[in-house]
Residue, then its C-alpha position, 0 to 999 in steps of 0.5 A: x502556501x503549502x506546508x509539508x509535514x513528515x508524514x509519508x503517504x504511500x498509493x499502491x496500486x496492485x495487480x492481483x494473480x488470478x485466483x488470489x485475492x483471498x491469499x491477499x486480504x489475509x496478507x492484509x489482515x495480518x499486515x495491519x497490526x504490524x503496520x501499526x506498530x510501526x505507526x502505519x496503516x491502511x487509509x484507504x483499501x479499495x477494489x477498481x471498478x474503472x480505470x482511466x488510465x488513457x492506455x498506459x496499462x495492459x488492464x485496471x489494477x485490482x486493488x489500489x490502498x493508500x498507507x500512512x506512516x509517520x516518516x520514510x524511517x517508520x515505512x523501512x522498519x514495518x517493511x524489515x520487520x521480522x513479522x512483516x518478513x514472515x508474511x511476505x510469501x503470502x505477498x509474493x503469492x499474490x501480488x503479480x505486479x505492484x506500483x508504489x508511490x511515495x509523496x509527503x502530506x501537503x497541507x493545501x488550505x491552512 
């Protein structure tokens, strides 16, 4: 049986603008410690080397990351947060399409 718990996860995958990865890891870094105080973070941040994705997209995305928040609430203030609005241009210059999937931690073997 499975137990669900409030913790949020959140897989990201992202296409990057040519010629902007950098605009995007320093949107990363800065976002972090917002993240944070929001009780969030990065899990998981990783380059695509391949992509099987059986042709649902035009090419691989560039960065797929996985977030952890404590709940839905925690993920809405670290995205209203004055901080996090600040940087968002850096966001916008960078991201040319971004896919976020939302799912509860499921706890398989207990």
């Amino acid at each position: 049986m499975s137990d669900k718990t409030d913790q949020q996860t959140y897989v990201v995958l992202i296409w990057v603008k040519p010629g902007q990865i950098e605009v995007l890891h320093e949107y990363e870094r800065l976002a972090q410690p917002i993240m944070h105080r929001h009780g969030g973070s990065f899990r998981t941040v990783m380059g695509v080397s391949v992509c099987r994705d059986g042709g649902v997209f035009d090419r691989a995305p560039d960065e797929v990351h996985v977030l952890e928040f404590a709940d839905s609430r925690a993920f809405d203030r670290y995205r209203e947060d004055p901080d996090s609005l600040a940087i968002g241009h850096l966001r916008d210059a960078s991201v040319e399409r971004a896919i976020f999937i939302q799912g509860e931690t499921v706890a398989l073997f207990t």
